[in-house]
N, C-alpha and C positions, 0 to 999 in steps of 0.2 A: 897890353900884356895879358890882360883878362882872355879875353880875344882869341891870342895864341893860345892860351892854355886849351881855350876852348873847342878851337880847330885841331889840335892835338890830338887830344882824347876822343872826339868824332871820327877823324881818321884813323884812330889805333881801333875805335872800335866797331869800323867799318872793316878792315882788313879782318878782323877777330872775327867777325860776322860770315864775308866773303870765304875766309880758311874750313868755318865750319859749313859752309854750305857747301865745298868742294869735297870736304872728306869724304870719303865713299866707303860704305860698310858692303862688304862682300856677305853677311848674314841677312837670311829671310828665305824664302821661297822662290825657286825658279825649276822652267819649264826646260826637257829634253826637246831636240830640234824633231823629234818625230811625235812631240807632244802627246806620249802615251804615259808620262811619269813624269814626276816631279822630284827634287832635292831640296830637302829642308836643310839646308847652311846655319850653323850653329857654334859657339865658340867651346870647347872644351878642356879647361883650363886654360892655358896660356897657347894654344894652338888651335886649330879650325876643323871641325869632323862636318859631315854630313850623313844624312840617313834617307833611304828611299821613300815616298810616300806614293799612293795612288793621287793621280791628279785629276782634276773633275773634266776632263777629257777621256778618261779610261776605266776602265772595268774597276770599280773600287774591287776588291777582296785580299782578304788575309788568307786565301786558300792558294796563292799563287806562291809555291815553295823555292828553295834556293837548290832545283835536282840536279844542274851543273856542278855543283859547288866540287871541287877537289878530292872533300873531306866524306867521305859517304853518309860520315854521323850528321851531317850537317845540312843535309838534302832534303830534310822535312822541313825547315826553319821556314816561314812566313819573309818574302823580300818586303813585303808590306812593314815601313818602321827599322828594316835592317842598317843598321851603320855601314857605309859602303864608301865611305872616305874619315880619311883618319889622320893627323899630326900634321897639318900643315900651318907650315910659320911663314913670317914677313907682312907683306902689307905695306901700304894700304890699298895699292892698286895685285903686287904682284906675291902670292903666298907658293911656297916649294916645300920640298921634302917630306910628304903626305906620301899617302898611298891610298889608291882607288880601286877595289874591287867590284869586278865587273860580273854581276851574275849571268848575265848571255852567253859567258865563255866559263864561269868558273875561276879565273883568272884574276891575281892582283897586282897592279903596273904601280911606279913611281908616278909621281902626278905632279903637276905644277897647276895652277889659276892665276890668270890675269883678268883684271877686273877691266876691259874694255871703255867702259860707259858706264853709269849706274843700274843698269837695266842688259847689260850684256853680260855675259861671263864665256871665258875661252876656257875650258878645261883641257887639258894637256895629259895623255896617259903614255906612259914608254916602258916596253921592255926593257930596253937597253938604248939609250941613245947613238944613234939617230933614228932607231927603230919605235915613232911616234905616231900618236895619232892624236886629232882635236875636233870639238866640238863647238857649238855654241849655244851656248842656253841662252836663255830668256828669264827677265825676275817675272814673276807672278805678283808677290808681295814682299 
């Protein structure tokens, strides 16, 4: 009986173990595919934002402004640190109804991410569905 009890609890807490090493946390650092910029992924309340960073592959500076941006007041802003994804839920592999603004255009798309791999990320921006585009980033850390 012992026994059992004791092969019970080994295997609960092997699966317990296995579960947690599958989780996959979508927060940390990863790399753009044209490796000039990085997204620090980050939880914001109960949803998932991200913010631009220079990545030690590109020109660090805070002199690099947002001169696309829409809003003309908002065309001196630093993209260095700027929140450039914002409200996305779900999880653990796939978070939706965010939104990604894209300073190369000025533009801000619905966004979806799916977490590929631990080390992969597919970002997802759309005008309008089926009018999309995707990426793949890379984690850094």
């Amino acid at each position: 009986m012992r026994q059992k009890t004791f092969a019970s609890l080994a295997l609960a807490f092997g699966l317990a173990f296995v579960s947690a090493a599958n989780a996959q946390d979508v927060t940390g650092r990863w790399r753009n595919p044209a490796e000039d910029g990085d997204l620090v992924i980050y939880p914001c309340g109960d949803k998932i934002c991200a913010k631009g960073v220079a990545s030690d592959t590109s020109k660090p500076s805070d002199d690099v402004k947002d001169v696309k941006n829409k809003n003309p007041e908002l065309r001196n802003r630093s993209l260095n640190g700027l929140e450039v994804m914002r409200g996305f839920a779900g999880g653990p592999k796939v978070w939706s109804g965010g939104s990604i603004y894209r300073p190369a255009d000025g533009n801000t798309y619905s966004g979806r991410m799916e977490l590929v791999d631990p080390n992969t990320l597919k970002l997802t921006g759309c005008v309008m569905a089926p009018l999309c585009q995707s990426q793949i980033w890379k984690r850094v850390s």
